[in-house]
C-alpha positions, -999 to 999 in steps of 0.1 A, spaced: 534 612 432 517 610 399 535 581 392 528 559 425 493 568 416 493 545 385 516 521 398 493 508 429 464 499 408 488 485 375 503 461 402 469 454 422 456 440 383 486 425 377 483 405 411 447 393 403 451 382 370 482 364 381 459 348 412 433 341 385 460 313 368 458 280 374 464 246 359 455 212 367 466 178 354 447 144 359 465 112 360 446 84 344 454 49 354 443 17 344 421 2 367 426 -35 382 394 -59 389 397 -83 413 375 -112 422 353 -108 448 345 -139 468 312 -141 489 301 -167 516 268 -171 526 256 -186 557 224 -201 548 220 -220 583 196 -203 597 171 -215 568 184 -251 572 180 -245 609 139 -230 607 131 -258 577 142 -284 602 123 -271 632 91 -266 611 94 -300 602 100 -315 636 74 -294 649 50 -312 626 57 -342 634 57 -335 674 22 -321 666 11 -352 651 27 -375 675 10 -353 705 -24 -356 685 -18 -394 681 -14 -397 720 -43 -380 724 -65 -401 710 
């Protein structure tokens, strides 16, 4: 009985310090860079430069009628 008494708590420390193991290992590769390729729509700017510019001369047209 004696004996069992040690026994539990030997194999109880034994079984956290083996839980308390660990080991890791970290692959490094080499990493690749790739191009990146980026389109830009630049439209819309074309598009309101345009309008603004039309729109000026429709407002001096209309003035020019007017008179």
């Amino acid at each position: 009985m004696a004996q069992r008494l040690w026994l539990t708590p030997m194999f109880l420390v034994l079984f956290v310090l083996a839980g308390c193991q660990s080991s890791h290992q970290v692959e490094l590769k080499p990493v690749e860079i790739k191009p990146i390729h980026i389109t830009i729509d630049v439209n819309v700017k074309v598009d309101r430069a345009l309008d603004n510019f039309f729109n000026d001369i429709d407002a001096a047209e209309d003035k020019i009628k007017q008179d």
